[in-house]
C-alpha positions in Angstrom: -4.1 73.9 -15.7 -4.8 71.4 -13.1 -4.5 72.2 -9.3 -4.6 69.9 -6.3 -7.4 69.8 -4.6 -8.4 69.1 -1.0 -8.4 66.2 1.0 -12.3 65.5 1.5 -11.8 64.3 5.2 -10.0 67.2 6.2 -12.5 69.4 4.2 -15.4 67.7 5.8 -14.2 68.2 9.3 -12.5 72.1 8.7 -16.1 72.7 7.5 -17.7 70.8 10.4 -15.8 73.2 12.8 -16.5 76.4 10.8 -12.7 76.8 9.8 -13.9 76.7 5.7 -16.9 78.5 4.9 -18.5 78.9 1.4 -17.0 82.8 1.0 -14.0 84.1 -1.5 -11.4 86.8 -0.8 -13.4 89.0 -3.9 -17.0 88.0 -2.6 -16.2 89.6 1.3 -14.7 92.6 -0.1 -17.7 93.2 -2.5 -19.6 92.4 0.6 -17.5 95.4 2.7 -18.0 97.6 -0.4 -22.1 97.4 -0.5 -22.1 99.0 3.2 -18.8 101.4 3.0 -18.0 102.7 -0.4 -17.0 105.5 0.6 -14.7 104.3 2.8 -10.3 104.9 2.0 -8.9 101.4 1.0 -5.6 102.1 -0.2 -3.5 104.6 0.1 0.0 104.5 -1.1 3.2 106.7 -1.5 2.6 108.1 -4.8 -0.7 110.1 -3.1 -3.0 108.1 -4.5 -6.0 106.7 -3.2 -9.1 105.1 -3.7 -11.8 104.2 -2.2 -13.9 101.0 -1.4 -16.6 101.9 -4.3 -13.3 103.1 -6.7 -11.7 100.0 -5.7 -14.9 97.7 -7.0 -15.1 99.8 -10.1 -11.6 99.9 -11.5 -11.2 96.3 -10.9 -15.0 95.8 -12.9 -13.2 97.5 -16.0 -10.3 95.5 -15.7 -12.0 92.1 -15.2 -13.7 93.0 -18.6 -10.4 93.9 -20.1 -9.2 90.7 -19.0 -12.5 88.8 -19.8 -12.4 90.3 -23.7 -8.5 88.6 -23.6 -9.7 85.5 -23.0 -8.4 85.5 -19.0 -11.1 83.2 -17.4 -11.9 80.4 -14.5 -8.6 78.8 -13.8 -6.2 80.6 -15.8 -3.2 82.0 -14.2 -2.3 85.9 -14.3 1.1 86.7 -13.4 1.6 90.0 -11.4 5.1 91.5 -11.2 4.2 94.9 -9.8 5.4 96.8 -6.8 3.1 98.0 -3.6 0.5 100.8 -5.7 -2.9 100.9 -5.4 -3.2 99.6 -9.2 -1.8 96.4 -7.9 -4.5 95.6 -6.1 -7.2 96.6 -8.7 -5.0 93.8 -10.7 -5.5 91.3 -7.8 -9.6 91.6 -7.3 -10.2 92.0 -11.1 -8.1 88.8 -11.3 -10.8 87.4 -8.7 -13.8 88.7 -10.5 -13.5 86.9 -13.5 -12.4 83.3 -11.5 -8.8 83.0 -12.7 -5.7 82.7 -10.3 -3.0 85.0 -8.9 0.4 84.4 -9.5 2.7 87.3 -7.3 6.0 87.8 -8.4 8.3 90.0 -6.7 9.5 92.9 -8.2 13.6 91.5 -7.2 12.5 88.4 -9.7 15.4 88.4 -12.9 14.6 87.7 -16.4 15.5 83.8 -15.5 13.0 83.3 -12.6 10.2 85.5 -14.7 10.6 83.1 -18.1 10.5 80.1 -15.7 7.3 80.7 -13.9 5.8 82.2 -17.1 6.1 78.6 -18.7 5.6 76.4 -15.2 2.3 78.6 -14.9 1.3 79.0 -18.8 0.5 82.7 -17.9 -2.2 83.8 -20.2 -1.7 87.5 -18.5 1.2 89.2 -17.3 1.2 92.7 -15.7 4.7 94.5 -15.3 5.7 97.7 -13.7 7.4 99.0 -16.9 10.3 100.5 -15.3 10.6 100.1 -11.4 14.2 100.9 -9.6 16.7 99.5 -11.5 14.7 96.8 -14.1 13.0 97.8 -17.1 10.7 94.9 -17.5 9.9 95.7 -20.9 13.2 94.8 -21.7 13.0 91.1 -19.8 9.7 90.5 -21.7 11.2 91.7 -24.6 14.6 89.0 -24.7 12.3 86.2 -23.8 11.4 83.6 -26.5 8.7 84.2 -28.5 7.3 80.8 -27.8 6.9 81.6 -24.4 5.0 85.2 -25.0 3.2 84.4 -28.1 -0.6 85.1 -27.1 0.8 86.3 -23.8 -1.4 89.7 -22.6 1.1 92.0 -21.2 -0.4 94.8 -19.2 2.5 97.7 -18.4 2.6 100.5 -16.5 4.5 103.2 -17.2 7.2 103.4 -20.2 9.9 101.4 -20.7 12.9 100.8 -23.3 9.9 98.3 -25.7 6.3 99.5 -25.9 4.6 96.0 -25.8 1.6 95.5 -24.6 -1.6 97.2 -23.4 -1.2 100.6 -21.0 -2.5 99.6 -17.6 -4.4 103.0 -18.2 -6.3 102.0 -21.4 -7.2 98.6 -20.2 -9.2 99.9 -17.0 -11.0 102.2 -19.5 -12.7 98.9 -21.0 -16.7 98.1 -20.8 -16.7 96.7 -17.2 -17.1 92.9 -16.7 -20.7 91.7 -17.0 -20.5 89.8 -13.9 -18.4 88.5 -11.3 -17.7 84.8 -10.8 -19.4 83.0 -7.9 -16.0 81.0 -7.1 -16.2 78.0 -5.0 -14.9 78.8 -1.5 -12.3 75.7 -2.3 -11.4 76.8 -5.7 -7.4 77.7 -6.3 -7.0 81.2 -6.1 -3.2 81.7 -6.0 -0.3 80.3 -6.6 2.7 81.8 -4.0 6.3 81.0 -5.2 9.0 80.2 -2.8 12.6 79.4 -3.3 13.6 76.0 -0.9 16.8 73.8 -1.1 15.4 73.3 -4.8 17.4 75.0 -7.6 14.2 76.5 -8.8 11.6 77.9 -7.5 8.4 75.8 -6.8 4.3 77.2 -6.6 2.2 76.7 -3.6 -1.4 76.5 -4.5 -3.7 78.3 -1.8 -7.6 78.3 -1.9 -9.8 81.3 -0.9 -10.6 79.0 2.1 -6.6 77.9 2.7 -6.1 81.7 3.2 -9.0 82.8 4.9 -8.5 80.4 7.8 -5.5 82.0 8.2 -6.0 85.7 8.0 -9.1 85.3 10.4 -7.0 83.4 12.4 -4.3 86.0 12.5 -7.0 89.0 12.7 -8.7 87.5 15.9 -4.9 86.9 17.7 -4.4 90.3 17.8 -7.9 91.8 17.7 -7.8 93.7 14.7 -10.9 95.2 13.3 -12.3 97.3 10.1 -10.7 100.1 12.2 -7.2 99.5 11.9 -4.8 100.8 9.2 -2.0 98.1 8.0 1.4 99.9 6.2 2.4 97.2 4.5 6.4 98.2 2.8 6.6 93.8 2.8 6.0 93.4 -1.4 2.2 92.7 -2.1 3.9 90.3 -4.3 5.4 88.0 -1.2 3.4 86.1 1.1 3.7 88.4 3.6 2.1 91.3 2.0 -0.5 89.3 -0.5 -2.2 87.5 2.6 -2.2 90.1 5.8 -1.8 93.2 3.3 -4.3 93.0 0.2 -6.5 89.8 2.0 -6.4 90.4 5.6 -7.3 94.1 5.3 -9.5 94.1 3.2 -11.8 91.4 3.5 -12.1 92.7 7.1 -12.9 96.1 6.2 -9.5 98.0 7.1 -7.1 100.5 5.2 -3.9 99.4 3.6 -1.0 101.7 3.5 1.4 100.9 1.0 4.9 101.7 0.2 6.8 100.7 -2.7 10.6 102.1 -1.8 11.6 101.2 1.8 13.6 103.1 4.4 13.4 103.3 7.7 12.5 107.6 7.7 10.1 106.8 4.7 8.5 104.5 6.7 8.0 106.1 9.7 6.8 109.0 8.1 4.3 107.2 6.0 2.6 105.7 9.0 2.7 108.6 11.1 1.0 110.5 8.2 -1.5 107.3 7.4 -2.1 106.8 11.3 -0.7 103.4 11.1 -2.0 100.7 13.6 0.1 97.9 12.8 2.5 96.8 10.5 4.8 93.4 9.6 8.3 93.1 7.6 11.1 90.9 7.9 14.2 91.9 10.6 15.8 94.5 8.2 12.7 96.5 8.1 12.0 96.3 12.2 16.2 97.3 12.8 15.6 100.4 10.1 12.3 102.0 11.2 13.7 101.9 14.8 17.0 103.2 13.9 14.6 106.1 12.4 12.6 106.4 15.1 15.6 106.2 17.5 16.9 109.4 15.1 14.3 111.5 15.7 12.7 110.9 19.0 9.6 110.5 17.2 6.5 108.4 18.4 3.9 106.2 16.5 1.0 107.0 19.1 -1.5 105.0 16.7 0.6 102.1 15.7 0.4 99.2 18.3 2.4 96.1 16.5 5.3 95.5 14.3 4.9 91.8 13.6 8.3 90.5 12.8 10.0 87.1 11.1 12.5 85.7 9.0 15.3 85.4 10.9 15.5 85.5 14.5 14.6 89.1 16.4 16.8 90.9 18.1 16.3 91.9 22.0 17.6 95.6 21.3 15.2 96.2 19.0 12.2 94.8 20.7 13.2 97.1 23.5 14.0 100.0 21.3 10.5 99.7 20.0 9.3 99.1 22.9 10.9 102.5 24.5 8.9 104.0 21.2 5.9 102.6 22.0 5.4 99.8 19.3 4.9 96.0 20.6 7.1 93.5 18.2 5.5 90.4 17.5 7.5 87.3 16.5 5.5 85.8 14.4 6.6 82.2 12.0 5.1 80.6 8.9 5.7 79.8 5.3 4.0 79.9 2.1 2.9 76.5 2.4 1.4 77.4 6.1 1.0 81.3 6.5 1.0 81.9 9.6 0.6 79.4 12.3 2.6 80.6 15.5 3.0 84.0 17.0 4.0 86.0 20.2 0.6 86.7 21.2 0.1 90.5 23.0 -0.8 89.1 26.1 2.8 87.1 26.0 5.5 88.4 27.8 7.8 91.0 26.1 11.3 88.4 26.3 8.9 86.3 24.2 9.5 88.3 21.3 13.2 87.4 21.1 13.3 84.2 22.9 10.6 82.5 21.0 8.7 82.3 17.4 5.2 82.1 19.0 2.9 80.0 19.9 -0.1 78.3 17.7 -2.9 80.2 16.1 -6.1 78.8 17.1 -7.0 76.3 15.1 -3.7 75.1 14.1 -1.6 72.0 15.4 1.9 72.4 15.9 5.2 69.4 16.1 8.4 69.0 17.0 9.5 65.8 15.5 12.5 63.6 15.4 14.2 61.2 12.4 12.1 58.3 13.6 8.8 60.5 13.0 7.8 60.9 17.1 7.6 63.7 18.8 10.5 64.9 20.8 9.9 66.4 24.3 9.9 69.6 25.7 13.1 71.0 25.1 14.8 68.8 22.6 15.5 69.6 18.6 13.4 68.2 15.5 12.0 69.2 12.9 9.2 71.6 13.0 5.7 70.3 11.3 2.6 72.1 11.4 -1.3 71.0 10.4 -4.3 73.3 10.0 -7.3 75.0 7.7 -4.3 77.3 6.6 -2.0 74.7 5.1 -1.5 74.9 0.9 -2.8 71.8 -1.0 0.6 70.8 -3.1 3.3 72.3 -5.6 2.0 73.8 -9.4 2.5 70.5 -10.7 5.0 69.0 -8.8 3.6 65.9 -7.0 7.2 64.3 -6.4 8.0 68.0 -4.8 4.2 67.8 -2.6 4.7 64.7 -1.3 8.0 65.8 0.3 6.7 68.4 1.7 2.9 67.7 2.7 2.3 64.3 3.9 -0.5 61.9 3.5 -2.1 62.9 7.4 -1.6 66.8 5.9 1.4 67.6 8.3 3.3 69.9 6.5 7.7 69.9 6.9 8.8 72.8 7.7 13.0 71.9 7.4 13.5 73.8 10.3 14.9 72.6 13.3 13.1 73.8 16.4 12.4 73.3 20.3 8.9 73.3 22.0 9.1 75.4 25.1 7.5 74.9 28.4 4.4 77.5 27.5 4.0 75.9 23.9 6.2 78.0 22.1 8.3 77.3 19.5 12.0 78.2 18.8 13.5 78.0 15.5 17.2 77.2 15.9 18.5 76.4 12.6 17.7 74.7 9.0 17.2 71.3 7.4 17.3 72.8 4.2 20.2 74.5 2.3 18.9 78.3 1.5 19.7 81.5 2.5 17.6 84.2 4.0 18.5 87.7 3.2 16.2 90.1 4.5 12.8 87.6 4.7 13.6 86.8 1.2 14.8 83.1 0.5 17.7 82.0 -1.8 17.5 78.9 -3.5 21.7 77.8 -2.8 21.6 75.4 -5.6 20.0 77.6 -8.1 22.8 80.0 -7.8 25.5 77.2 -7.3 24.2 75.7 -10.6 24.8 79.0 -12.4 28.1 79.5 -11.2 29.5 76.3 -11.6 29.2 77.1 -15.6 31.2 80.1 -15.4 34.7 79.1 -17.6 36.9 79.9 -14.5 35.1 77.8 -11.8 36.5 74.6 -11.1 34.1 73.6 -8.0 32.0 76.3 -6.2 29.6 76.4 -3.0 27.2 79.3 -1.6 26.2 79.5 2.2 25.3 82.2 4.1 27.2 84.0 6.6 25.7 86.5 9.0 24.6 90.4 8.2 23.9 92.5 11.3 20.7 94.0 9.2 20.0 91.3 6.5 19.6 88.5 9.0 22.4 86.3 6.4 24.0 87.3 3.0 25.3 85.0 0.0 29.0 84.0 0.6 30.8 82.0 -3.0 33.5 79.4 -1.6 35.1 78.9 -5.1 37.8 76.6 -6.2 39.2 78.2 -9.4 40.5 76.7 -12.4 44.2 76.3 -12.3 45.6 80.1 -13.9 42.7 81.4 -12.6 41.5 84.1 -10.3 37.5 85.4 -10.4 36.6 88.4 -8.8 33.6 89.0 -7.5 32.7 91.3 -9.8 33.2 89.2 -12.5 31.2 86.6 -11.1 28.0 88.8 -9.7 27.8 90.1 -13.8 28.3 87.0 -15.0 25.2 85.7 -12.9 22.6 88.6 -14.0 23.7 88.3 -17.6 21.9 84.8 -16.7 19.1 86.8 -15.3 19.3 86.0 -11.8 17.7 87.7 -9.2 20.0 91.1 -7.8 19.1 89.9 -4.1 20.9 86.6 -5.2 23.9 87.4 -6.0 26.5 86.7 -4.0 28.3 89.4 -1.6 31.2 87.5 -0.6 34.0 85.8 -2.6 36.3 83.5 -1.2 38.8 81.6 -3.4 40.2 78.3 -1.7 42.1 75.7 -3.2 39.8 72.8 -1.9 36.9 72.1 -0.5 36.3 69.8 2.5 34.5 66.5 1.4 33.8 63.4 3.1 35.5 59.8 2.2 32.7 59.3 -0.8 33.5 63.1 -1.8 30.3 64.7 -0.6 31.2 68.6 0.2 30.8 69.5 3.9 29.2 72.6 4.1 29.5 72.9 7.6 32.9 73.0 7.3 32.8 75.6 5.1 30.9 77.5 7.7 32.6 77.0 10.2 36.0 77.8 8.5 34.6 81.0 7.4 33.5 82.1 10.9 37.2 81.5 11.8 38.5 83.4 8.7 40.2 80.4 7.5 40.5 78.0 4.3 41.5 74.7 3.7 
């Protein structure tokens, strides 16, 4: 597998200025281990826990399971598993023997699975067996054989097919005979994200790429080996991979971890854990303080609930607020994770008013279509530049040079204003997806699947508000004359494909035509708009 590589200017000056260093993600927590193995790691809701010194050994085993596979320096691993402590013994034994982390959430359908399984050429694959509703023996199980032949498959738990290796046998193996001495610029993992492409596409980070970032983010809002994360954001998303698993615990701390959100659940888990921060997308933020709102109850320990996605609603900064817990705007993507936040010294309006100001170290735009930048107060494209940016798409250098240009300015697609204090405000989207609850939906991925269903003449998704999930999936469908899908029809239809359940639509409206322009080009903003006024054409 080849992966991009840096920019040797860029490196040679991020160096210069002590932004890259010659450390990995699996070399600082060894380095946290030597002085406090007996120090909690993880805890999650299950009970379990381990240690700093149980952390280094299971993930020894495992790299020597892995190693005796074949797994090596600059394979991929993919890692479907759900926020347990075993996940993150996956994730550092993945380190130890120099091969590369592929996350995948746990809402991923048998479709999006097979396709990163082949874009990736997996040579390992760890699976939660059975986890809510999907038995991911039974994905592996339907895929072609092509695509698993020599595939290690590492399960936990028991599902419908018994293939592959018990997670529990394979961290019994003869422990790993050393660790790899990665190179600080090395690719270390490869973060999907779904974008106005109807697949999804792999951002390649470096131990240095994240580490910027996560120091970055750590000194903003001064946390030390002292604080306690609760992370219920998926260790498989970028949210909880980079300031849960790397953030904590290359700096020392203890990561909560919950694998089945709810606001009570939550609440409970980091009043019990002694919580000192947290971060989830605006669903998570509107549930825990509807909880706390519920109960009276306090978080005495827990002093930020770092919050993005969509934008932030001024009732529930002030609710948390009245709780005592500080919400943090806070804006990034997988391809730049993080680079603005609402700092703690910021004013509390901040919160909802803005997205945040720069991390140190990273440059911020607002540009316009001719490339300048706008002025204070005027829309463009948002464009960001730093240590923190990813070096290109899994082999997709058409897809790369969209996105990252040749001065390493990365575009966003979001719209946005720079505010008088240097703040940003997102205000809308270039690109055509959907975010439901922090995750992103690709619209053409799910418009491509639907326009081959037998009673769809011409069919568009957009989103249409959700007072918790930010936006949900809305199908504008044009039916075939004699006619008449259901939604239900059409939602089953779509995971028979293997799509994604977040995906599927949650609104079906059947019109008779679509707006278009003069050369026939659907107007989705007509669409919009016509569904805000409960109207069709």
């Amino acid at each position: 597998m080849r992966f991009p590589r840096p920019n040797p200017e860029r490196a040679l000056r991020y160096r210069a200025a002590g932004h890259w260093r010659d450390e990995s993600i699996h070399e600082l927590i060894g380095a946290i281990t030597a002085g406090r193995s007996h120090k909690v790691a993880l805890r999650d809701a299950s009970g379990a826990e381990l240690t700093y010194g149980a952390l280094d050994e299971q993930s020894n085993h495992l790299a020597g399971f892995l190693a005796g596979r074949g797994v090596g320096v600059g394979d991929i691993v993919t890692v479907c598993l759900p926020n347990w402590c075993q996940t993150v013994v996956v994730f550092l034994a993945v380190l130890k023997v120099g091969a590369v982390i592929n996350p995948l959430p746990t809402t991923y359908g048998r479709a999006e699975l097979a396709f990163v399984l082949k874009k990736c050429r997996s040579k390992a694959l760890f699976i939660a067996a059975k986890f809510r509703s999907a038995d991911y023996t039974a994905m592996v199980a339907a895929m072609p054989s092509e695509l698993t032949q020599g595939l290690t498959v590492v399960r936990i738990g028991d599902g419908e097919f018994d293939l592959g290796e018990r997670y529990e046998r394979a961290v019994e193996h003869a422990p790993a005979a050393c660790v790899h001495a990665s190179d600080a610029d090395d690719a270390c993992t490869v973060l999907f994200t779904s974008g106005t492409e109807s697949r999804p596409k792999g951002g390649v980070h470096t131990h240095n790429t994240i580490l910027f970032g996560e120091r970055a983010l750590a000194a903003a809002l001064d946390l030390t080996d002292q604080d306690v994360a609760f992370m219920a954001s998926p260790l498989a998303h970028a949210t909880g991979f980079l300031h849960g698993f790397v953030m904590t615990l290359t700096s020392g701390g203890t990561l909560s971890l919950l694998d089945v959100f709810s606001g009570p659940a939550a609440v409970a888990q980091m009043a019990a854990h002694s919580c000192t921060w947290t971060m989830g997308a605006t669903p998570f933020l509107a549930d825990t303080v509807s909880a706390l709102a519920a109960t009276g109850e306090k978080l005495p320990a827990c002093r930020y609930f770092l919050c993005g996605g969509a934008p932030v609603h001024e009732a529930h900064v002030r609710a948390a607020a009245s709780a005592g817990l500080r919400v943090l705007s806070i804006y990034g993507a997988t391809e730049s994770p993080p680079h603005t936040i609402v700092h703690p010294a910021d004013p509390l309006a901040n919160s909802w008013l803005s997205d945040g100001r720069p991390l140190a170290g990273v440059e911020v735009r607002i540009v316009g279509e001719d490339g300048r930048d706008v002025s204070t107060g005027e829309t463009g494209e948002e464009w960001s530049r730093g240590p923190n940016t990813f070096l290109g798409y899994l082999e997709e250098p058409e897809m790369t040079a969209t996105a990252l240009d040749g001065d390493g300015w990365v575009h966003s697609g979001d719209l946005a204003r720079m505010l008088p204090d240097g703040s940003i405000r997102i205000v809308g989207r270039l690109k055509d997806i959907i975010v439901r609850g922090g995750q992103n939906i690709s619209v053409a991925e799910v418009e491509n699947y639907l326009a081959a269903h037998p009673a769809v003449k011409t069919v568009v998704v957009v989103g249409v508000p959700h007072p918790r999930l930010g936006e949900t999936g809305c199908a504008v469908v044009v039916p075939e004359p004699g006619r008449s899908p259901t939604l239900e029809e059409l939602t089953s239809f779509l995971a028979d494909k293997g799509v994604a359940k977040f995906k599927l639509p949650e609104r079906l409206e059947l019109w008779p035509s679509l707006p278009v322009t003069p050369s026939g080009k659907i107007q989705k903003f007509l669409v919009r708009q016509q569904l805000a006024k409960g109207s069709a054409t």
